[in-house]
N, C-alpha and C positions, 0 to 999 in steps of 0.2 A: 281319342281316349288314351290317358296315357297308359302303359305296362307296367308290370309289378315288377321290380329288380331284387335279385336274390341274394345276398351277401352269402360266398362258401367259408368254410370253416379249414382253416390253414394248417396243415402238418405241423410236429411237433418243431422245435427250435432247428432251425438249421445248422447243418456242420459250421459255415461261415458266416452266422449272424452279426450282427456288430458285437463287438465286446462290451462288457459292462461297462457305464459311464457314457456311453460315446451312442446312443443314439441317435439315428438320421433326424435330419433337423425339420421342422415343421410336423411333424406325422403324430397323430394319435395311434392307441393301443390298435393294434391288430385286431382282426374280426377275432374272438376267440369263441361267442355262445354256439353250443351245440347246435340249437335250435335254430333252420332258416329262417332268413331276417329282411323280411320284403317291404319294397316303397313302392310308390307307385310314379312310373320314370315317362320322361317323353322321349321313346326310341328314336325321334325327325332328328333331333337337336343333337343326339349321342356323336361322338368324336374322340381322336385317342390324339395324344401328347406326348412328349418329353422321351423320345427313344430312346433306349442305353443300350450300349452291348454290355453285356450281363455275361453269357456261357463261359468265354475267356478268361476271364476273371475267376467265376467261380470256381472253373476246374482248377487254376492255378491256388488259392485260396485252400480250397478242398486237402490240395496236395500240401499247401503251410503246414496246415494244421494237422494233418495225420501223420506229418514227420515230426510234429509237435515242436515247429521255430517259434511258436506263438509261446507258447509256456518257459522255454528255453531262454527266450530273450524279454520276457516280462522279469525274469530273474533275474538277467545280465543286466539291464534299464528299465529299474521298476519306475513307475507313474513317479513321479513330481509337480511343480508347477506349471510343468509345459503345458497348452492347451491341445495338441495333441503329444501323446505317447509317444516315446521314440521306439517301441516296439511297431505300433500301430506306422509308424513312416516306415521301417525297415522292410513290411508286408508292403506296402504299397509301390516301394522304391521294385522289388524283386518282381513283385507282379507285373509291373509295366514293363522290366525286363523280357520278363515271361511271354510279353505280347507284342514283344518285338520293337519297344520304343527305346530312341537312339539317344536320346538326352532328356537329365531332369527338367530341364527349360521347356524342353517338349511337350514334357507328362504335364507341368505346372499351367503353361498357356493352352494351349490344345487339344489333348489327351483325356484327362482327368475327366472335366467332366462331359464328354460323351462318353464315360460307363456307368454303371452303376455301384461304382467302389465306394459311392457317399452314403449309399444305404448296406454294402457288405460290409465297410469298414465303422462306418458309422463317421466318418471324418466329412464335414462340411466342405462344398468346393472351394468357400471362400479362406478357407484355412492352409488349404496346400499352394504354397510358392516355392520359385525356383530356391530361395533363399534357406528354408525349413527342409528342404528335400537334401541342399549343399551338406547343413550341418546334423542333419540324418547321417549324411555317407561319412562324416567325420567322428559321429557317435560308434557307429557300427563297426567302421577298419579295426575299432582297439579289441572286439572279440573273434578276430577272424579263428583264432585258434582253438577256442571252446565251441565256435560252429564246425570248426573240424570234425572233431572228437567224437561230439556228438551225432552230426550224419553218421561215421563211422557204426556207433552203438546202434541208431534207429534203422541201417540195413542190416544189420543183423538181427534185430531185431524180428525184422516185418518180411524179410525175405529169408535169411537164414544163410546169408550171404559169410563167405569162409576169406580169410585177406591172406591164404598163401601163395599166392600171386600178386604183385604188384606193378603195372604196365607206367609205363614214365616214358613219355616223350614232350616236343618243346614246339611251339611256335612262336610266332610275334603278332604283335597287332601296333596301327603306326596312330601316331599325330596327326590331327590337323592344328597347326600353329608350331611356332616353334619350341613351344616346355621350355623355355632359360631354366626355370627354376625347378623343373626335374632333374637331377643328375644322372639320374637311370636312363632317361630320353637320348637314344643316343641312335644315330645312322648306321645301320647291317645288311647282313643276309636277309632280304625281306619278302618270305613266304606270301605276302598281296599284293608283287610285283610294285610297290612304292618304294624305290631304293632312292627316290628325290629326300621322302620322311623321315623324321626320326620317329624310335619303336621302342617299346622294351620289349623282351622274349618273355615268356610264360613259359613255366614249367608244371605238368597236371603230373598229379599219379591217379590212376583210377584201376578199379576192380577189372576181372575179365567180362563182366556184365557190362561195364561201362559206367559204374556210378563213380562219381569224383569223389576223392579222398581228400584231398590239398591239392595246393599251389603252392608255387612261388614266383614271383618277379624276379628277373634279371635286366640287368644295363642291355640295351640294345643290340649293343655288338659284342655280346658273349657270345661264344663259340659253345654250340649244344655239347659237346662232348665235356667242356668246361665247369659245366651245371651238377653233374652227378655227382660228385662228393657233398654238397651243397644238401642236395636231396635226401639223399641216402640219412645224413644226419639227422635232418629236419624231423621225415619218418621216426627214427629210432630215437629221437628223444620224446616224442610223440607217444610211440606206442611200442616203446622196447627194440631190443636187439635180438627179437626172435628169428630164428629160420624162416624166411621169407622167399622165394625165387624173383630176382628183377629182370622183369623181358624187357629188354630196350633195343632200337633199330640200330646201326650199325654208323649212322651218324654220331650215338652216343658215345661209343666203345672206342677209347683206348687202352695201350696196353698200363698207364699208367692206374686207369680206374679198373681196372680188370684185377691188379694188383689191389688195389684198393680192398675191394671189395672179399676178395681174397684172404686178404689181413681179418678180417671182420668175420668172416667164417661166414660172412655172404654167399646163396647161392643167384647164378646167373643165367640165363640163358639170352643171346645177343645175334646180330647180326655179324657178318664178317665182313671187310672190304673186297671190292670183285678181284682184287688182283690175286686174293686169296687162292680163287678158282683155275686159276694155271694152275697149280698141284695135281689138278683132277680131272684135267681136259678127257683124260683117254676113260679115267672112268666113267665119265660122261656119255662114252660112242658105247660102249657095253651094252648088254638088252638084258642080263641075269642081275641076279642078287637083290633085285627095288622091290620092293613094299608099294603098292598103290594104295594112296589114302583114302583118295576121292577120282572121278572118272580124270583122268588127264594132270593129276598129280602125284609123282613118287617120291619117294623117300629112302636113303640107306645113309650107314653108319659106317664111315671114313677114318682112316690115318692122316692126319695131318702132320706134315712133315714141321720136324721143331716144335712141335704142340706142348703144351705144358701136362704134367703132370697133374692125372686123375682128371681129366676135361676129355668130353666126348664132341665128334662134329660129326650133325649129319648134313647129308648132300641132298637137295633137294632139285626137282626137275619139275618143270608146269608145263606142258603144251602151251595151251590159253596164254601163261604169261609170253611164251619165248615168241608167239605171231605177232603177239602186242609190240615186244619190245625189235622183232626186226624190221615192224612196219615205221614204227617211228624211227629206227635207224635208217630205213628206204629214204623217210619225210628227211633226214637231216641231210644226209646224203646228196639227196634233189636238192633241198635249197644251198644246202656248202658250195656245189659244181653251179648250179644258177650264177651266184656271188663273183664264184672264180672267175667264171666266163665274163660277167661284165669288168672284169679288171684286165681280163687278157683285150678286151674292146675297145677301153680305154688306153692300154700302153700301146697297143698297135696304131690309134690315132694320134697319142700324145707319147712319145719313148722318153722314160723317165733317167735323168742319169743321179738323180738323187735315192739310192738305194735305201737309204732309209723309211722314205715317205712310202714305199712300196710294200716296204716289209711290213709298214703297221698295216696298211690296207689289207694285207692277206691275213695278218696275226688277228685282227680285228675280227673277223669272219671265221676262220681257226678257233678262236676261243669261245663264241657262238654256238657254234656247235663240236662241242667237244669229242663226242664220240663218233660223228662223220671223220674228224680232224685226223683218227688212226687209220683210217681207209681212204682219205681221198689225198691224196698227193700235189701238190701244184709245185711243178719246177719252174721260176725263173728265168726266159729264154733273153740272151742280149746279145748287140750287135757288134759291128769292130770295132765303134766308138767305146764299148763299155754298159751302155745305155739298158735299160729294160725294153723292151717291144711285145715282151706276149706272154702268156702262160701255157704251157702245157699240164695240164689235167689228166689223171690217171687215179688207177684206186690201186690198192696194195693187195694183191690177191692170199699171200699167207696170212696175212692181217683181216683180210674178210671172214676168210673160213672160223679161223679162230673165233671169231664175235660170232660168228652163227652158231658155232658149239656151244658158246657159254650163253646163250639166250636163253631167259626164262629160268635159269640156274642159278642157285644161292646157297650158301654153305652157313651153317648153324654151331654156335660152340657155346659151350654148358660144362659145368662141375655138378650138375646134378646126377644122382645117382639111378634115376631112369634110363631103363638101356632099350626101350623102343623107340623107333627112330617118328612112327606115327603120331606116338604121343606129344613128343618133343616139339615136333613140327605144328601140333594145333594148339599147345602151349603156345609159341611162338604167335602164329595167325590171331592168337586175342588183342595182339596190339590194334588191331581194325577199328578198335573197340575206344582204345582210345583217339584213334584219328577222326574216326566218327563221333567223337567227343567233342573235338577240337571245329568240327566243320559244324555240326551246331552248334556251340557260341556263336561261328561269326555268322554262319547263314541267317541261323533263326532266331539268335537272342540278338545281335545288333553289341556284340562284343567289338568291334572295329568301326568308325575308327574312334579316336580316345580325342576328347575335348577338353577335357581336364588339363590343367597346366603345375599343379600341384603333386608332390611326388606322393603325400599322405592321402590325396584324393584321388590321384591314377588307383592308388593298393583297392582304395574301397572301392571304386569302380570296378575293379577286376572281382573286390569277391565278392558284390550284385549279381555280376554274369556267372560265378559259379555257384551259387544257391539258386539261382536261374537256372543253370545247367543240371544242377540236382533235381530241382522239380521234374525238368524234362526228360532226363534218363532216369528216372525214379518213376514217371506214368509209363514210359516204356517198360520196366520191368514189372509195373505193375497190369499192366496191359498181358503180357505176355504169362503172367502167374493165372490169369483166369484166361487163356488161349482164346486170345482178341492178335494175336501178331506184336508186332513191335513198333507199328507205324501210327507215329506218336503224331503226327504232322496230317494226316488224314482226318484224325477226331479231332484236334484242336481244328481245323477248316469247318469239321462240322457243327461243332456246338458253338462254334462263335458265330454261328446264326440266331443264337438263342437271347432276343434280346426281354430287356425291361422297360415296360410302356403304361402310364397313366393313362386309366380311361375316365373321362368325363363325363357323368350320366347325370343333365336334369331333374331333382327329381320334387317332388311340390306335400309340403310338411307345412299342416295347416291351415291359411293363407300367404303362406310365403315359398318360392320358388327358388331353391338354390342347387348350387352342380356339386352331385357327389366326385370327388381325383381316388379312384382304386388304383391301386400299385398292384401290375402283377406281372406277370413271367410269363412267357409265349409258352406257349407247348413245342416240343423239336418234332423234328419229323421223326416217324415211325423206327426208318433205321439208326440216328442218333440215340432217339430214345431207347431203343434196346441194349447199345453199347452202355450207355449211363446205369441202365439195369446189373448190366453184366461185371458191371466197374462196383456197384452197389453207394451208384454218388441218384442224390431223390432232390429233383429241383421243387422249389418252393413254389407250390401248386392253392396255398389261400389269396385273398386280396387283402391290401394295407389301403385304410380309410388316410386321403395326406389335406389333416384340415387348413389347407392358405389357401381357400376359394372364398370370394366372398358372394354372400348369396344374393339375391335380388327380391327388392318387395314385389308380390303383383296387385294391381288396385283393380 
């Protein structure tokens, strides 16, 4: 005897429906009558089909649209003749960001369709190519600066987010291939350890929350302290030459953009170089005058010898950091004298009279580790011929102590007019914020490495990963506004369980027997679904009738 099957009655329009025009292909109207609407089914035959991940998507989607990119860039690329929207690519391109895929080719053969983007988006799978995807990210590069602008206005918005702090630091991310035809592609200092590739350097400025404001691209082997006029400008033709404070690490700061900044009636607050810290050895062995901010962190407010006028520096001391930093000087230390010793091994078996070849071998290992390099010593011992035969290994004992003083110790310089040294100090500690910026692109968005060979296609590349990045540190602060934490990487684990699945139910109308395809959405589990509550995201709980079955006579 067959069962009755129930058709349920579907919530109102979801946050990320398809857009007008662009509905999923195949599918009739949605169940919409009030009324339950039962057939009578053969439960033996019942089976379910066509899996999608769905959750991933939607939260990423969710987050488009309530930053409102969807409206913003219907306005930048209103419809034309295209068969899809170049709005509607621009969501799909950042989505698939969002979900950690590394190339458009990817999302176009692969990707696409095991989700359910062809009924969020309403986009057909057979319409998305790597091709459509290419000339998407060539449509999108030319508004990178009114999606500036705009994130800007909608944290303010939605969070109430204040921009008198501006945190700006720099990484790289490299090639695979050579770029000929990038200029900016170019071989540096390379933060993921590929000093074989060429890179370009990124330059972010982000809030002390961590939402991205802009970028910029830089040539490869620009020197980060290089960048900061660059920026500074960008900024302030952007969004004025207001009183702003720029925290940057100490990598950024010379004395020429110090001036810079200076001129502009820019305020700063920066890192200093360590060598700076010789001034303050002995205030350092002192136990009075510190300010503890946090357990095993202090703080005071310093004379800096030659210091510039109206600039404050405070002096900072960490427990936690100086263990950190003398155990990794123990580590360099160890391997430096390992190194040494196998060279004094070798010149005792083989005595070199080519004093050259010797010197790069130690200089080689010397530059390795640099700060082993001022405590550990290797003299040169040689015979009456002249020849090398051995080394002697020693450490510098005034040279020891001194780095144990300065461990975990950092010195702070500012024209700001706050005279707490506590304050200053967790002004400063927001940079985290942006580094933690920087290691989500490439951990979790798939920001490295760069396949693009285009210089106008590397840019749009780079601002995918940062409306990428904005989705992401925009659910963390969103997360955190309704006290869920900030572990943005937890919930995205979990609702990307959440998929979309056709189920197939026999069911027999009249003398004819055909299979109803319901479209519907898993249920999460208990604890996801609470956090979706708590977010106030309502996954789409009716079924979609999708008529391309075709049904079977019975005689």
């Amino acid at each position: 005897m067959p069962a009755l099957l129930r058709g349920e009655t579907p919530p109102t329009r979801p946050l990320t429906a398809p857009l007008p025009g662009l509905g999923a292909p195949g599918e009739t109207d949605t169940v919409t009558d009030s009324a339950p609407r039962w057939e009578p089914a053969d439960l033996r035959a019942l089976r379910v089909e066509r899996s999608r991940d769905f959750g991933e998507c939607y939260l990423a989607l969710s987050l488009w649209h309530r930053l409102k990119l969807d409206e913003l860039l219907a306005e930048l690329s209103p419809a034309g003749r295209e068969s899809v929207g170049w709005a509607h690519t621009a969501a799909l391109l950042t989505v698939a960001r969002f979900c950690a895929q590394r190339s458009e080719l990817g999302v176009a053969e692969h990707w696409y369709d095991t989700t359910a983007l062809d009924d969020l988006l309403g986009i057909d799978t057979r319409l998305v190519n790597d091709d459509r995807l290419y000339r998407a990210l060539d449509q999108l590069g030319a508004h990178k600066d009114a999606l500036c602008t705009h994130l800007m206005a909608r944290y303010r918005q939605w969070f109430g987010v204040r921009f008198e702090f501006l945190l700006y630091d720099v990484t790289s991310t490299y090639f695979e291939g050579e770029a000929e035809r990038n200029p900016q592609a170019r071989r540096g200092y390379s933060r993921d350890q590929r000093s074989g590739n060429k890179q370009v350097c990124i330059g972010l400025v982000c809030t002390p929350e961590g939402l991205p404001l802009s970028f910029e691209v830089f040539a490869g082997n620009r020197a980060d302290v290089g960048t900061v006029e660059d920026i500074v400008r960008v900024m302030e033709t952007k969004y004025g030459q207001a009183e702003r404070v720029w925290v940057m690490d100490r990598g950024m700061v010379s004395e020429a953009n110090i001036a810079f900044l200076r001129e502009r009636k820019a305020r700063y607050l920066v890192g200093t170089p360590k060598s700076w810290l010789r001034a303050h050895e002995r205030t350092l062995l002192e136990q009075t005058d510190w300010k503890t901010v946090q357990d095993g962190l202090e703080v005071r407010l310093v004379e800096q010898p030659d210091g510039e006028a109206g600039e404050r520096y405070v002096l900072c001391r960490s427990g936690a950091r100086a263990e950190k930093e003398r155990a990794m000087l123990a580590r360099q230390s160890e391997r430096l004298t390992e190194e040494l010793i196998k060279i004094d091994a070798w010149l005792r078996r083989s005595p070199q009279a080519d004093q050259e070849l010797v010197g790069r071998r130690i200089g080689r290992h010397l530059g390795k580790y640099p700060a082993a390099a001022a405590i550990v010593v290797a003299d040169v011992l040689h015979d009456a011929k002249g020849r090398a035969v051995g080394l002697r290994v020693s450490s510098r004992l005034d040279a020891g102590q001194k780095a144990h003083r300065q461990k975990g110790a950092y010195l702070l310089r500012t024209n700001c007019e706050e005279a707490d040294p506590a304050l200053l100090w967790k002004w400063y500690i927001q940079l985290t914020q942006a580094e933690a910026a920087f290691r989500t692109a490439k951990s979790d968005l798939g920001l490295r490495p760069v396949f693009h060979q285009k210089e106008d296609r590397v840019q749009a590349h780079i601002l995918v990963c940062f409306l990428a990045l904005a989705l992401w540190r925009t659910l963390e602060q969103w997360m955190q506004s309704k006290g869920l934490g900030s572990c943005a990487r937890q919930l995205v684990r979990q609702i990307a369980g959440i998929k979309s699945v056709d189920v197939l139910v026999p069911v027999r109308r009249a003398e004819i027997t055909t299979e109803l395809r319901l479209r519907v959405v898993t249920t999460p589990e208990p604890a996801t679904a609470q956090l979706l509550a708590h977010l106030g995201l309502r996954l789409p709980k009716g079924t979609r009738e999708i008529s391309n079955v075709v049904p079977k006579i019975t005689h």
